[in-house]
Phi, psi and omega in degrees: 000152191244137180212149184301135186299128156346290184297309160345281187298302188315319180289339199269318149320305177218072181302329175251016140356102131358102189253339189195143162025049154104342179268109177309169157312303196280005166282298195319295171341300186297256206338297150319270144038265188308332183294305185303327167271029098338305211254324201272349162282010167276315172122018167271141154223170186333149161065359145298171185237135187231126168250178171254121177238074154224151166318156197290123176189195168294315163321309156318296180292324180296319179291351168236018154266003179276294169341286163338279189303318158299008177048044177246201192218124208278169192219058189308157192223126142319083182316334171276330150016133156259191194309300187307319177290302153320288215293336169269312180312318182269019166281120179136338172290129191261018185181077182328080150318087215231004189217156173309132185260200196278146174260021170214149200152188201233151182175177194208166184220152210294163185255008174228163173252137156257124214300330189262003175278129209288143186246312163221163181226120197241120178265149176263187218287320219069028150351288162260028191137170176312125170335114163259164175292152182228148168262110174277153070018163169259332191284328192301294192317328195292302196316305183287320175274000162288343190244357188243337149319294177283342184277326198242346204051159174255102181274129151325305176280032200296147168238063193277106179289124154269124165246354193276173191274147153272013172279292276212116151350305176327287181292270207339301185308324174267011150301304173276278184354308156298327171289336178258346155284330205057041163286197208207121203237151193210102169283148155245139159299315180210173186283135140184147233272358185278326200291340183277329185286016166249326182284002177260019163281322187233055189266155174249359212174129194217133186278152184209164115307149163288347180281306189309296114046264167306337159282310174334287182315307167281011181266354198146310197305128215224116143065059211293173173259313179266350204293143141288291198212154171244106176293104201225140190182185148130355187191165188277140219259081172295134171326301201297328172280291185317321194272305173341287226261010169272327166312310181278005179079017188248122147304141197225096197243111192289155185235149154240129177200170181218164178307323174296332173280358185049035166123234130021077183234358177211134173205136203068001193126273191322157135276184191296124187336334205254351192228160192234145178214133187243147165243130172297135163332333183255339170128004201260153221261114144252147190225130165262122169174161176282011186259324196280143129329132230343079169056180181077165142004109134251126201275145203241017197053353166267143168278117154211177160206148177266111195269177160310357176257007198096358201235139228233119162251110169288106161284357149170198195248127156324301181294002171236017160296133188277138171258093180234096181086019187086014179222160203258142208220101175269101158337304174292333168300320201263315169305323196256042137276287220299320169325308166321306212284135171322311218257040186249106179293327202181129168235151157230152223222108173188147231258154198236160172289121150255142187272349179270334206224001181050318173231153118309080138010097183226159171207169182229117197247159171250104186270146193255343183193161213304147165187152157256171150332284215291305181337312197273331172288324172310297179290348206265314213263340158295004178220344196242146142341176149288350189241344124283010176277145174299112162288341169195158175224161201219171162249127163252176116302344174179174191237128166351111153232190182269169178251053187254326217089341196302163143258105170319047206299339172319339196261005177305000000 
């Protein structure tokens, strides 16, 4: 199915919008235009894969409706990246964008998407591993911001501030999202918590992590004046940040969603009007929807359950369930204990070999203020079973991540 190209309509619509950082719709236009004659004097044509190796800007987005618009298929390249990794994320590309392109020149641009043609190839974090390719759709990207439009609404006047990688599902999405609303997307190049407090005096919606979040918080942030919400998600959620930011007066609408999924797979609880969501004879999360990559079923390897109102809670990853003395250990149930306790910033939870107990309940904390081991251990065994309780704990400065936020536990 053919539908008018995203950037198209928006400019054709609302030319002088905001589209991305102070850059109008029909400035974009233009500009893609030049890019799109740019990439075909290069020697892209339809259905090459082009990657994007620039920083998160007008740069970026222009470079990736100038692709889009060359009817080829972007390829975001993670900058932090090493050789070997780059060198794997771009294999297959016939062409690297790697400098900004020209914004002025004569090019054309296709004026339709067609909804079943690959639109981007998204590597997911490496969370559990080496990075895989996820192939999206223009119909996958459609789906999810139409489902995410409805779970969340559409202010004509939307601001979404991104601080997420546009490399990351996550960022990205709300980039093509603002092209299919003709809304107004507000990049950061990189996190940093004084340029996100300021773009958030007139932000309506802002994508977060939980580690991004608690710096907000510990910086200060109060009672945004325009915010609807922070659509927050990309890692498991502790209670205790929720009750922060209700205190502080910041809205909170938590999300689950993967990379297979073009973002989104749950929001506010329910799922996205578009997507079906199942639990397996075994707990595992399966989600049926036109947002997964290529169709079907997807098993996602996350543990939930579905309370009575609909709405989908994850309790952990098949793969960091702890097995200790025969009884199952959700990480994340023992972390967001520990996470309660005041002097606690940040916990991680993962089974260590015991030769008496086949695993060990072990954990690794980030402290926010003075606290030991038996103090910590102490609040854990007034709330957990005994057999969750951390058999030891250890202190870092900071916890392994992805540069998503996900947590790397593998890296414990």
């Amino acid at each position: 199915m053919l539908v008018e190209a995203w950037l198209e309509r928006a400019a054709r619509t609302r030319p002088d919008r905001e589209a991305v950082n102070g850059l109008s719709y029909a400035q974009l236009r233009e500009r893609a235009r030049a890019g799109a004659g740019a990439l075909a004097a290069r020697g892209v044509a339809p259905g090459d894969l082009v990657g994007i190796a620039l920083a998160p800007g007008t740069g970026f987005v222009t470079a990736l409706h100038a692709v889009w618009g060359r009817g080829a298929v972007a390829v975001p390249v993670d900058l932090r990246l090493g050789a070997d990794e780059r060198a794997h994320v771009q294999r297959g590309c016939r062409l690297v964008v790697d400098a900004p392109l020209p914004i002025e020149g004569d090019g054309a641009l296709f004026a339709t998407h067609d909804l079943g043609a690959p639109a981007a190839i998204i590597h997911t974090s490496g969370s559990t591993g080496a990075p895989k390719p996820i192939e999206l759709t223009f119909g996958n990207w459609l789906w999810s911001a139409l489902g995410s439009g409805v779970a969340l609404g559409v202010d004509p006047g939307e601001r979404w501030l991104c601080p997420l990688p546009l490399t990351h599902v996550g960022g990205l999405s709300i980039v093509v999202r603002s092209a299919i609303y003709a809304t107004t997307a507000v990049v950061l190049q990189r996190w940093n918590t004084d340029a996100a407090l300021e773009a958030l005096r007139d932000a309506t919606l802002v994508s977060s992590v939980p580690t991004t979040l608690a710096r907000l918080l510990d910086a200060g942030w109060r009672e945004p004046p325009r915010l609807r919400t922070v659509l927050l998600g990309g890692a498991a959620i502790a209670p205790a940040l929720l009750d922060r930011a209700r205190g502080a007066g910041v809205p909170v609408t938590t999300t689950y969603g993967m990379s297979e999924a073009c973002s989104q797979i749950t929001t506010g609880g329910p799922p996205l009007f578009c997507t079906r969501v199942d639990i397996a004879p075994d707990g595992e999360i399966v989600v049926s929807s036109p947002t997964v990559s290529g169709g079907g079923p997807l098993h996602t390897g996350d543990l939930g359950e579905i309370d009575e109102r609909g709405h989908l809670h994850v309790t952990g990853r098949k793969a960091d369930t702890i097995i200790t003395g025969g009884e199952n250990v959700a990480p994340t149930e023992v972390e967001a204990v520990l996470a309660g306790h005041p002097a606690v910033a940040e916990a991680a939870v993962h089974g260590r070999p015991d030769p008496d107990w086949g695993e060990a309940v072990v954990a690794t904390v980030v402290l926010r203020a003075a606290a030991t081991e038996d103090e910590l251990r102490a609040h854990a065994a007034a709330r957990l079973a005994p057999y969750k309780v951390p058999k030891a704990i250890a202190f870092a400065e900071a916890l392994p991540r992805t540069a998503s936020g996900k947590l790397l536990r593998r890296a414990l």
